[in-house]
C-alpha positions as CSV (number, residue, x, y, z in Angstrom):
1,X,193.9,-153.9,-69.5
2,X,192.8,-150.8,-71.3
3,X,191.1,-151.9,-75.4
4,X,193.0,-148.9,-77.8
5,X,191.0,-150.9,-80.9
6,X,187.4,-152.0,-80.9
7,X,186.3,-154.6,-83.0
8,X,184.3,-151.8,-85.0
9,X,187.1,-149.9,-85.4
10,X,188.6,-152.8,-87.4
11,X,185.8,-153.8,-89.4
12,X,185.5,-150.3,-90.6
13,X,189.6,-150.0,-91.4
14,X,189.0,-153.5,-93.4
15,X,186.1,-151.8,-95.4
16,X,188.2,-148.5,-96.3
17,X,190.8,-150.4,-97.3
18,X,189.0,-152.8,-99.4
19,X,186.9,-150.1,-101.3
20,X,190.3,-148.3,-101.7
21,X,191.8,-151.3,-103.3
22,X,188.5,-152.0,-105.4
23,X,189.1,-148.1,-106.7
24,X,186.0,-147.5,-104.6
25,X,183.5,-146.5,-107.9
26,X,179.9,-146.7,-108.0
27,X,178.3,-149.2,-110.3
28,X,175.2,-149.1,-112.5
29,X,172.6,-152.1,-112.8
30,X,172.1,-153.0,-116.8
31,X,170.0,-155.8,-117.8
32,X,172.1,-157.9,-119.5
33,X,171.3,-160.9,-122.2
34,X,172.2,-164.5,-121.4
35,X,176.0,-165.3,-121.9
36,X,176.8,-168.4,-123.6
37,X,178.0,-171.0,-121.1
38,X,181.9,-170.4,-122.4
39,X,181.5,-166.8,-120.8
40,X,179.7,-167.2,-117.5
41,X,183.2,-167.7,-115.4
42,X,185.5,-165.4,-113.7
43,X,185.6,-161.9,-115.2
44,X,188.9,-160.7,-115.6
45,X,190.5,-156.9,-116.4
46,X,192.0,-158.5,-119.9
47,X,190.7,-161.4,-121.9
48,X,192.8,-164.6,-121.0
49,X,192.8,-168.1,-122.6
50,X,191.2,-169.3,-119.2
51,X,187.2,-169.3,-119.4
52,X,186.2,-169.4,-116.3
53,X,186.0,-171.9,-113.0
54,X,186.5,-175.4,-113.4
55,X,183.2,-177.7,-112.7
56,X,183.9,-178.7,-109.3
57,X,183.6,-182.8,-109.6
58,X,182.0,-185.0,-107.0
59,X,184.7,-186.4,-105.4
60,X,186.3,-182.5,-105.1
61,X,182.8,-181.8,-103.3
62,X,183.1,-184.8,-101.3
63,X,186.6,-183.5,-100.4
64,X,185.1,-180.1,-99.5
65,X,182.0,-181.5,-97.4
66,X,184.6,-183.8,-95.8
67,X,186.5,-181.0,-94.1
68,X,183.3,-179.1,-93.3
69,X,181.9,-182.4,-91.4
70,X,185.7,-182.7,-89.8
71,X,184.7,-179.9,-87.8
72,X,187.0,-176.0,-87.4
73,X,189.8,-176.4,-85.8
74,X,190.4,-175.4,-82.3
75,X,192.7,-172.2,-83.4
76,X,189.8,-171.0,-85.7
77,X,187.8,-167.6,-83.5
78,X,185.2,-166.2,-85.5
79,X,186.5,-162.7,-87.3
80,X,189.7,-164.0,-87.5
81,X,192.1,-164.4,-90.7
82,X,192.4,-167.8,-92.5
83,X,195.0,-167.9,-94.5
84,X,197.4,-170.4,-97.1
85,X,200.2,-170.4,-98.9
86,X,200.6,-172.3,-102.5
87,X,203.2,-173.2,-104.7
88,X,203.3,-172.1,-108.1
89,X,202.1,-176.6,-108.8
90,X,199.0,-176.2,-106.6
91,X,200.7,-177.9,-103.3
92,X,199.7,-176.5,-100.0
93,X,203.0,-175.1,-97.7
94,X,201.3,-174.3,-95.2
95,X,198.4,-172.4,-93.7
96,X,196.3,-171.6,-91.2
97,X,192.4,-173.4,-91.2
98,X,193.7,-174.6,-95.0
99,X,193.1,-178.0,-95.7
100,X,193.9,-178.4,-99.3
101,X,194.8,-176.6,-102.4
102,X,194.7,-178.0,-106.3
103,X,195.7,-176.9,-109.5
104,X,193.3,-177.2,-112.4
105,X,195.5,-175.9,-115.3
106,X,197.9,-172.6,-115.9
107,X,197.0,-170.1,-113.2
108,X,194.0,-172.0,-112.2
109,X,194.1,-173.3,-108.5
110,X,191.0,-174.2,-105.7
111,X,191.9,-173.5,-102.3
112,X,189.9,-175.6,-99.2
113,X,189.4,-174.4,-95.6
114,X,188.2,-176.4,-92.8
115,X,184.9,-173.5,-92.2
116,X,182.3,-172.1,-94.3
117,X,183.6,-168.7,-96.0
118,X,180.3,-167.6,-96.5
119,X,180.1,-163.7,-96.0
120,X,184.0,-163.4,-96.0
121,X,186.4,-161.6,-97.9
122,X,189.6,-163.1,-99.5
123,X,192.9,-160.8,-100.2
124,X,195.4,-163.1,-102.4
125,X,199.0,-161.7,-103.7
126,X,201.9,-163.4,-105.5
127,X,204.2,-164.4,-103.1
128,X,207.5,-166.8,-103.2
129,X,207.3,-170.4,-102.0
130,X,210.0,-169.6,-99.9
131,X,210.8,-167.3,-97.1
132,X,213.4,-165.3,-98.6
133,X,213.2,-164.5,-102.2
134,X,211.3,-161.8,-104.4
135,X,208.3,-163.7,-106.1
136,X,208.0,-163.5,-109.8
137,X,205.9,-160.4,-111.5
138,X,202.1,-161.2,-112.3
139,X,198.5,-160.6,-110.8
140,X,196.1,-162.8,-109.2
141,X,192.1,-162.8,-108.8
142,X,190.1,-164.4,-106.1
143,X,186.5,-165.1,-106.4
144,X,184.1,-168.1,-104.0
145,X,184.6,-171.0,-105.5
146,X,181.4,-172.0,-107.1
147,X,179.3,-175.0,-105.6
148,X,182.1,-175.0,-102.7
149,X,181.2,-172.8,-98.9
150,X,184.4,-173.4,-98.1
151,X,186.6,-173.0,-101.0
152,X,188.3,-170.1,-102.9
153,X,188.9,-169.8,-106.5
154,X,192.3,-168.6,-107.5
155,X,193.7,-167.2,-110.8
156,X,197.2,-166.3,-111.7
157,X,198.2,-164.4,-114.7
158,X,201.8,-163.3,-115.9
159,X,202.4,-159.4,-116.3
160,X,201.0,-159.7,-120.1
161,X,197.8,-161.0,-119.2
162,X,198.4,-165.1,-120.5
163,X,197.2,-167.3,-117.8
164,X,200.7,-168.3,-116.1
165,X,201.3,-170.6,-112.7
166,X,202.3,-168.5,-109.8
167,X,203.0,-169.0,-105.9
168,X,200.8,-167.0,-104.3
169,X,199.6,-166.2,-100.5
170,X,196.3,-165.9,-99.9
171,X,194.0,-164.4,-96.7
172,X,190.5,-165.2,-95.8
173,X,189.1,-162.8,-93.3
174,X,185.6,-164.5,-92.1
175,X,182.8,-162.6,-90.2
């Protein structure tokens, strides 16, 4: 059966698209002072209420080295997509390679996956719990979650800006 994509070809499509979405711009090293330990979260486009990433406790890394340890499922192929869907109160609907999901405070969630996610990327949008309805307005970041391989930090803000809970779908491409 004749290939019309190579894996290349797709790899290089993902790039465009993610330095598209990224606005593509070239960025300057400064040397930059110390923050305070208030500041050294999640950056975000507009100040928020929110300060950054939760610590991650021991019995959430426990949790996290737990799935690792469980093994990847038999569906997981390297470069393939992960991907989970969470309601707006941090509970997991369903997913592919998702193993958990937790809500830390407004707009605040953790995502788990069964694999490292070293090296990936992560493309989240606000989406409906349900399979039929427009989701509500807002914007969502997605960063590694910090002290966790196999975790993904999630942030939901309304359309002003104020941290705000949100369904949202998120997708975890892995090299």
């Amino acid at each position: 059966m004749a290939r019309f994509i190579s894996g290349r070809a797709v790899a290089v499509t993902f790039g465009v698209l993610a330095l598209t979405l990224a606005g593509g711009g070239f960025a300057a090293a400064q040397a930059t002072t110390a923050k305070p330990v208030a500041q050294t979260g999640q950056p975000g486009a507009r100040p928020v209420a929110s300060v950054g990433q939760p610590t991650v406790t021991p019995a959430e890394a426990a949790q996290a080295k737990a799935a690792l340890r469980e093994g990847v499922s038999p569906s997981f192929v390297a470069g393939s997509t992960s991907f989970a869907a969470v309601s707006s109160a941090g509970v997991l609907l369903r997913g592919r390679d998702s193993v958990s999901a937790t809500r830390y405070g407004p707009g605040q969630y953790q995502v788990i996956f069964n694999h490292s996610l070293v090296r990936g990327g992560y493309v989240a949008n606000i989406g409906d719990a349900a399979d039929c309805c427009v989701p509500p307005t807002g914007e969502v970041s997605v960063a590694p979650r910090l002290g966790t391989p196999n975790g993904v930090f999630v942030q939901t803000v309304d359309s002003t800006g104020a941290p705000s809970d949100r369904p949202f779908h998120l997708a975890v491409f892995t090299p």
